[in-house]
C-alpha positions as CSV (number, residue, x, y, z in Angstrom):
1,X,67.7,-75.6,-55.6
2,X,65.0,-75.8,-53.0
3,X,65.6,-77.8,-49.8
4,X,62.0,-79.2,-51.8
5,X,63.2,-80.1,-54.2
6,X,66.2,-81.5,-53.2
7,X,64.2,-84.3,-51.6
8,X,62.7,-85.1,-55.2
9,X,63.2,-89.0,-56.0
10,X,66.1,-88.9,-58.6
11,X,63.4,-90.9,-60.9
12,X,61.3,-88.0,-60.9
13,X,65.1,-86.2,-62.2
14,X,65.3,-88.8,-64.7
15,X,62.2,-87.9,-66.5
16,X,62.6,-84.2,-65.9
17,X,65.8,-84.5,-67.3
18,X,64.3,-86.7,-70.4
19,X,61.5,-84.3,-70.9
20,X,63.9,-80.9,-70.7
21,X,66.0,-83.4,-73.6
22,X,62.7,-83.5,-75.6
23,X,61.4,-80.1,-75.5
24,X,64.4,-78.1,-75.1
25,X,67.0,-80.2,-76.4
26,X,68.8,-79.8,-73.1
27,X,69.0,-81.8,-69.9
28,X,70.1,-78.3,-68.2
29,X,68.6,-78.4,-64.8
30,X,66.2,-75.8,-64.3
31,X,65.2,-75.3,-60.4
32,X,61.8,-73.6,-60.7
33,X,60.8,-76.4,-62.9
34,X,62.0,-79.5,-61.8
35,X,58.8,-80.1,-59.6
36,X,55.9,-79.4,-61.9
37,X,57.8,-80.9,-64.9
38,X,58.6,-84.0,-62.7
39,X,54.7,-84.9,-62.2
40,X,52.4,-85.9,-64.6
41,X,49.2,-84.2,-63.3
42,X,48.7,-80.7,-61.1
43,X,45.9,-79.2,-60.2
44,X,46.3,-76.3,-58.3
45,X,43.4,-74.7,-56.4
46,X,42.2,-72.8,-53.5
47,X,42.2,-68.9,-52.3
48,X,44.9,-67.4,-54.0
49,X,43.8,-63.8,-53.5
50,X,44.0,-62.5,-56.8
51,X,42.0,-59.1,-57.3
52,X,40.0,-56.9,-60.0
53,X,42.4,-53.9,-60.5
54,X,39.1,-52.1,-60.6
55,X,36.9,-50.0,-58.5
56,X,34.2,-51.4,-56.3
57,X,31.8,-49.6,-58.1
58,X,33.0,-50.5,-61.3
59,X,33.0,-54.6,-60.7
60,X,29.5,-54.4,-59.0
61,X,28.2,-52.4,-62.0
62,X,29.6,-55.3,-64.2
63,X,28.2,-58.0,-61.9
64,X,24.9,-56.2,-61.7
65,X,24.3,-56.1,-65.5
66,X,25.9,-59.8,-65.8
67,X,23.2,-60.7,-63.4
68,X,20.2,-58.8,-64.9
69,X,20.4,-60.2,-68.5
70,X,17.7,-62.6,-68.6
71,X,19.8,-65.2,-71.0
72,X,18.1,-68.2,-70.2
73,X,14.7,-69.8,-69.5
74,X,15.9,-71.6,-66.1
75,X,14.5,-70.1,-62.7
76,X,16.2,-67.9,-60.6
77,X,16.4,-70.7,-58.0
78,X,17.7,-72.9,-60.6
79,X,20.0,-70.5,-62.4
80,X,22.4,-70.9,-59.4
81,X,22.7,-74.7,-58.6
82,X,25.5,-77.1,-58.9
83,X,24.9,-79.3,-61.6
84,X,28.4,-80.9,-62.5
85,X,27.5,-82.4,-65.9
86,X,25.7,-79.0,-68.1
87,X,26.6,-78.8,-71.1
88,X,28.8,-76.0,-73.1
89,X,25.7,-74.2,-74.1
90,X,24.0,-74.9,-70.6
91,X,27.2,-73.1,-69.4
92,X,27.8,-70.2,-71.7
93,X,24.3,-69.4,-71.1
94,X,24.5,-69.0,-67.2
95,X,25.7,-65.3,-67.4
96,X,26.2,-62.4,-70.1
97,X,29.5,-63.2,-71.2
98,X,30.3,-59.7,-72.1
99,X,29.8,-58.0,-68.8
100,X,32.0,-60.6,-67.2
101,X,34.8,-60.7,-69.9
102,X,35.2,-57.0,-69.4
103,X,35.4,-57.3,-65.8
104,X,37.5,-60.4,-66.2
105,X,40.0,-58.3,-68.3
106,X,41.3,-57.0,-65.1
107,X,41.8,-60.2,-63.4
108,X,45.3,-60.1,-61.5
109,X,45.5,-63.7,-61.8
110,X,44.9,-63.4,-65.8
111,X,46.9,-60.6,-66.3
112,X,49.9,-62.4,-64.7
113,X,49.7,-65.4,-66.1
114,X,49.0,-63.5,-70.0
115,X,52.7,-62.3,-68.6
116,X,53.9,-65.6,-67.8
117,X,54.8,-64.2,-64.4
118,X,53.1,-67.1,-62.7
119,X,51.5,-70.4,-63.3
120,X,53.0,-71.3,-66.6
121,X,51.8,-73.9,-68.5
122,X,49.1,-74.2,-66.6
123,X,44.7,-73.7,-67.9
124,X,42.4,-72.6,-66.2
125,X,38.3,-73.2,-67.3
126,X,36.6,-70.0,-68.6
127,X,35.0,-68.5,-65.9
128,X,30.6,-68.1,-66.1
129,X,30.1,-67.8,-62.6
130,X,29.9,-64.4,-60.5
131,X,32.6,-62.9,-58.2
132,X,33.5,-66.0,-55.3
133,X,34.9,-63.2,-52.6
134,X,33.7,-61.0,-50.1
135,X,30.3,-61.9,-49.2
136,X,28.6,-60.8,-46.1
137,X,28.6,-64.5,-43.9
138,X,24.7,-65.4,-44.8
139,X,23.8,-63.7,-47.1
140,X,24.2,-62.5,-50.8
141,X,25.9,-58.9,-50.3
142,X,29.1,-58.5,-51.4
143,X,31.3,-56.8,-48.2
144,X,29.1,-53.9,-46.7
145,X,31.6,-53.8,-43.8
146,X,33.2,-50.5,-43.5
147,X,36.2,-52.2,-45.3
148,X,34.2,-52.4,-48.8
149,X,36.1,-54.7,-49.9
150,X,35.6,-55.2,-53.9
151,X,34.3,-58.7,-55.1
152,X,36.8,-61.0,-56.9
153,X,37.9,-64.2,-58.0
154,X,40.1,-65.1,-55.4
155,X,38.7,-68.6,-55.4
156,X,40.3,-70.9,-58.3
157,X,41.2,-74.0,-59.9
158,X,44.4,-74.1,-62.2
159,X,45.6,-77.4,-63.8
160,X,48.4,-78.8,-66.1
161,X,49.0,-80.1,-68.6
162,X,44.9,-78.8,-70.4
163,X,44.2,-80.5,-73.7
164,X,42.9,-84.1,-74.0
165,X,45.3,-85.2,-70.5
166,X,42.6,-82.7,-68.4
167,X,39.4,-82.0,-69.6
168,X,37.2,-79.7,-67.4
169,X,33.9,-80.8,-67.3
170,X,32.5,-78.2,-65.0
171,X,33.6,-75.2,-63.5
172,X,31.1,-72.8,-61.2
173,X,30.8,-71.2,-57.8
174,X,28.3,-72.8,-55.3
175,X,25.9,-69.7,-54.3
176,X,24.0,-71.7,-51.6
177,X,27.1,-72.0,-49.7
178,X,26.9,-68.8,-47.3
179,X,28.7,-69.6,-44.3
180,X,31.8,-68.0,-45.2
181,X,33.1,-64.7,-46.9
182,X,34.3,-66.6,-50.2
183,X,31.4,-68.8,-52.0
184,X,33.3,-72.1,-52.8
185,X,34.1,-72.7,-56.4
186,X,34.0,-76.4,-57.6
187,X,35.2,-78.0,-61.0
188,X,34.2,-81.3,-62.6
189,X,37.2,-83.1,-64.8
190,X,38.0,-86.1,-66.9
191,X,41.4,-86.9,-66.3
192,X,42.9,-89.1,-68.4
193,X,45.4,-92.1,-66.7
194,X,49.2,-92.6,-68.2
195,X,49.8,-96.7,-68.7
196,X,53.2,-97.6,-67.1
């Protein structure tokens, strides 16, 4: 057990130990889960530095026809800005699903979680919104340092338990937000409150 989670409150034991009864028909202590079984509501986010186990090339060719299909009637200006309440079609609409899905497809994050090596039990909002990592600082180039680093999604937001407990509302990139390498990536949720 982890000097962490040794420091858990033994209530927070109590009701791991009742939920590991209900589940698994076990109060069997298991130390990997304790903490995120012990609290109600996790959300998980930040730079986690998951890649595209694909080529540069490859992803910007994807990004570039994600980008090019003309799938709505909004502005280029508009296309891009934060609007926390669209709606699912608003969203869906944003970029060509496709060209993103089969770039997505090699998401080390998804593939590892499809695995259950990581972040069990834990959703994650489909993602509409281009690449969040590595930008040249001001601008809208992906890396053209002599690194050449390939754009991914290292930028995201995981949450447990998904269903009607979390529902995401929102969940986009902000592309007018250029004074970094990563573009920051923003979600919108209704969380809904336990009663004691």
């Amino acid at each position: 057990m982890s000097e962490l989670e040794q420091k858990i409150p033994k209530t927070w034991l109590k009701r791991y130990r009742r939920k590991m009864m209900k589940i698994h028909g076990t109060d069997h202590i298991f130390p990997d889960q304790i903490l995120p079984n012990a609290i109600d509501r996790i959300f998980f986010f930040g730079d986690l530095n998951y890649r595209v186990q694909l080529s540069r090339l490859d992803i910007l060719r994807g990004i570039m026809s994600a980008a090019s299909e003309p799938l709505i009637k909004r502005s280029q200006s508009e296309r891009f800005k934060f609007s926390p309440r669209r709606s699912k079609s608003e969203k869906s609409k944003d970029f060509s699903k496709a060209s993103l899905k089969s770039i997505l497809g090699f998401d080390q994050l998804k593939i590892e979680r499809s695995l259950r090596r990581c972040f069990r039990g834990f959703s994650e909002a489909e993602i509409l919104f281009m690449p969040s990592f590595k930008y040249d600082k001001n601008s809208d180039r992906y890396d053209t340092s002599s690194k050449m680093r390939a754009p991914a999604w290292t930028d995201r937001i995981l949450y447990r338990p998904g269903g009607k407990e979390i529902e995401n509302l929102a969940y986009q990139s902000v592309l007018s937000a250029k004074h970094s390498d990563h573009r920051p990536v923003v979600g919108t949720f209704d969380v809904m409150l336990l009663s004691k």
